[in-house]
matplotlib code that plots the C-alpha trace (Angstrom):
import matplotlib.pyplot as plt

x = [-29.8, -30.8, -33.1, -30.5, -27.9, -30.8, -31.6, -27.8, -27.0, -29.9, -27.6, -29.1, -26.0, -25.2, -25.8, -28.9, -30.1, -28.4, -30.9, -33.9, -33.6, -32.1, -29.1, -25.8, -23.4, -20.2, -21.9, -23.6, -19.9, -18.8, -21.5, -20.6, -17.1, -17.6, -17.0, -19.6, -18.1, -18.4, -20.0, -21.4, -18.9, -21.3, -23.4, -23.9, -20.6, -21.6, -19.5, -19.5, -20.1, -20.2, -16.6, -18.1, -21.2, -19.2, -17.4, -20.4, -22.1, -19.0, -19.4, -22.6, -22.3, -20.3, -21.9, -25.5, -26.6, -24.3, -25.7, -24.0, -21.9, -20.4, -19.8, -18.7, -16.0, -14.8, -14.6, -12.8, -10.2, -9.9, -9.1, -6.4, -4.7, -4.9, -3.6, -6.9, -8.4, -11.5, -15.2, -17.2, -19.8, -22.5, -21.3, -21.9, -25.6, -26.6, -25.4, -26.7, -30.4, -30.4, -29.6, -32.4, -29.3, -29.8, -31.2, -34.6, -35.2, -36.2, -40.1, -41.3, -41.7, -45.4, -46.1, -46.6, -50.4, -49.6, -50.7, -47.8, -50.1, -46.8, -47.4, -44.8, -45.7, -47.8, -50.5, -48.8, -45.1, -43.5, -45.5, -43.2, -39.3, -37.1, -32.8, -31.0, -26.8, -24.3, -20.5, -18.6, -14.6, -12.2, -9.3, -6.9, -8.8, -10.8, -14.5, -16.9, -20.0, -23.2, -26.3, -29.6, -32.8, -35.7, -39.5, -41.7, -44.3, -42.4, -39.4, -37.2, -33.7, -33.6, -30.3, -27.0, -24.0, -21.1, -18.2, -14.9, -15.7, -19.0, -22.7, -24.9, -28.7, -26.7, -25.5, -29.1, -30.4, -28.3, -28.6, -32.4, -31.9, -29.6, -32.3, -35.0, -33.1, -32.0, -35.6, -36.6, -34.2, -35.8, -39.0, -38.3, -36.6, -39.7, -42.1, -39.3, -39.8, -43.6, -44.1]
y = [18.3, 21.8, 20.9, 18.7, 21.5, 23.6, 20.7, 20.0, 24.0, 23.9, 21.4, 18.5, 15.1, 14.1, 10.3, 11.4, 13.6, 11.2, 8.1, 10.3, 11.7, 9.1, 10.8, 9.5, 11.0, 10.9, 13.2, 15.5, 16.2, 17.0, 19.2, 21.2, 21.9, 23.2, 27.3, 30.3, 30.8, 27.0, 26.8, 23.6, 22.3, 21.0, 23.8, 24.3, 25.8, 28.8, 27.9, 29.9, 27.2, 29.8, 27.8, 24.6, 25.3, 26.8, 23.5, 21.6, 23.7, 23.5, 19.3, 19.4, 21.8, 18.9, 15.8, 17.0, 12.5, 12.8, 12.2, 13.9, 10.5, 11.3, 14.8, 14.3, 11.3, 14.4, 17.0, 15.1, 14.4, 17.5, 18.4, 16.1, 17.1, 20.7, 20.3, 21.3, 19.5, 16.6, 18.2, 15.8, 13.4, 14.6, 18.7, 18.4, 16.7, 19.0, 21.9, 19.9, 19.6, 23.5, 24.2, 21.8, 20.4, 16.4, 14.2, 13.0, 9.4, 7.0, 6.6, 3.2, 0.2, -0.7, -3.9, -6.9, -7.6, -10.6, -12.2, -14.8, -17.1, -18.7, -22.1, -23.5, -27.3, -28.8, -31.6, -33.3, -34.3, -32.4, -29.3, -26.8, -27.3, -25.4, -25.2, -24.6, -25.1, -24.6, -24.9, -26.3, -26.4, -28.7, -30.4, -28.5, -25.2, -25.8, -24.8, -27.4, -26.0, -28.5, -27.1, -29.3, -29.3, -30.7, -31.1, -29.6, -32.0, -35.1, -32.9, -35.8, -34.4, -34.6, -33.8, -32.1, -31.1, -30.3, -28.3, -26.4, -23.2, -20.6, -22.0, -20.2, -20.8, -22.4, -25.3, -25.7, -25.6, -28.4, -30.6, -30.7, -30.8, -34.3, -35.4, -35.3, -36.7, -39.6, -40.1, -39.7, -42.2, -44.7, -44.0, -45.0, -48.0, -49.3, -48.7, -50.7, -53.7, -53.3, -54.9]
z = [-17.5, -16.5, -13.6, -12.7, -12.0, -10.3, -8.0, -7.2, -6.9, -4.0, -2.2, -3.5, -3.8, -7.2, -6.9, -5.4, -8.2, -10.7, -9.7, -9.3, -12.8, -14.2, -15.5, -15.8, -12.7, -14.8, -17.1, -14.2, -12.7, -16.3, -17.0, -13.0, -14.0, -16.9, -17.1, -17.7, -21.2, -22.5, -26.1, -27.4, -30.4, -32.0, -32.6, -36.6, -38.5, -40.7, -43.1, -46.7, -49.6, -52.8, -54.1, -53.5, -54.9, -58.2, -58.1, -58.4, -60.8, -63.1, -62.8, -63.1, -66.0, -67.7, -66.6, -65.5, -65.4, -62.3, -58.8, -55.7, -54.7, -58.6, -57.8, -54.6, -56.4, -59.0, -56.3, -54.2, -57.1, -57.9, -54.3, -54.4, -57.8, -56.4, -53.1, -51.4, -48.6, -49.3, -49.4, -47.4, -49.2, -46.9, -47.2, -51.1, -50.5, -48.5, -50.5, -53.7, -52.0, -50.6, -54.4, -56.0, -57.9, -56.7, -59.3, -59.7, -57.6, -60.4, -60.3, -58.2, -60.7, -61.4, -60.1, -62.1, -64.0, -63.4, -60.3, -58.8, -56.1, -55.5, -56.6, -58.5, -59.0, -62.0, -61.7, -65.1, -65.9, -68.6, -68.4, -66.6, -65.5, -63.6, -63.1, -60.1, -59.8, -56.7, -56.3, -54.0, -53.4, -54.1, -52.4, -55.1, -54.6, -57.9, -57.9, -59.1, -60.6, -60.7, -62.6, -62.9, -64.9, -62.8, -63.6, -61.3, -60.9, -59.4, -59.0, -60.8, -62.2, -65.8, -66.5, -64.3, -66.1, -64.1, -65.2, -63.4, -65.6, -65.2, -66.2, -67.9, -69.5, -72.7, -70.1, -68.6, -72.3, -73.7, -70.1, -71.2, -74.9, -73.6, -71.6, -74.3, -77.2, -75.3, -73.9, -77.5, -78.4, -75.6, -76.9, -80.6, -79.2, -77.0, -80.3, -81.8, -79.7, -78.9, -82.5]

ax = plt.figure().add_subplot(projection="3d")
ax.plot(x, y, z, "-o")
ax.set_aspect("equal")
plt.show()
């Protein structure tokens, strides 16, 4: 922007100087009329952060498990009760990593031993299942919930239960507990008849 103004205080037209440098020409004629004593706004604030920091030492003090989204939660409540006006979340982070006062990040989870290659499927029936469920919505505004066992070799359903209230393993368990005692129960009839 500061070539810019040189070029144009040589004489140089703004749209000119605007499509040379690529510059937009509503911001050019903003930046001319601007006086000798403009300061930039958004220069840094000194601002003194002793009470806030004594704030969050006195939390911390109390609670040290709590992170600066915690402290920021109590500060800010406290503001409120005393009639003062809100700290900002980002004010109390910063002033909580100047101060080495933010908690340690929880160390990265080791991954797994065991190796996942992705394949799910089994060369033989009855060797590994898996469950699944969705929900869909009624008519009357009722949510019907549908959970299903299925094998993973064939992929053949081996039991669904379906029910209007939350599923949980306890439903998938007795689906497939259903599904084997009744093929049990076909299997004791067949040796039945075989003799």
């Amino acid at each position: 922007m500061d070539s810019a103004r040189a070029l144009i205080a040589r004489g140089w037209g703004v749209s000119l100087v605007s499509r040379c440098l690529r510059v937009s020409r509503a911001q050019l004629h903003v930046i001319l009329r601007r006086t000798d004593d403009w300061m930039d706004g958004r220069r840094s604030r000194h601002t003194d952060d002793t009470d806030v920091l004594l704030r969050i030492h006195h939390v911390i003090g109390e609670l040290p498990t709590y992170g600066y989204r915690r402290v920021w939660a109590l500060l800010r409540r406290q503001a409120e009760l005393d009639g003062m006006p809100a700290i900002n979340a980002k004010r109390v982070y910063r002033i909580m990593r100047q101060n080495a006062l933010l908690l340690e990040r929880k160390p990265a989870v080791p991954p797994s031993k065991r190796a996942h290659t992705g394949r799910v499927a089994v060369k033989e029936s009855n060797q590994r299942w898996c469950s699944d469920g969705f929900e869909f919505c009624c008519d009357n505004g009722e949510r019907l919930r549908v959970t299903f066992a299925l094998d993973c070799c064939d992929r053949e359903a081996l039991h669904w239960a379906v029910t209007t209230g939350g599923f949980n393993s306890e439903t998938v368990q007795t689906s497939c507990w259903e599904r084997w005692n009744a093929a049990s129960a076909t299997i004791f009839r067949r040796l039945q008849w075989s003799g």
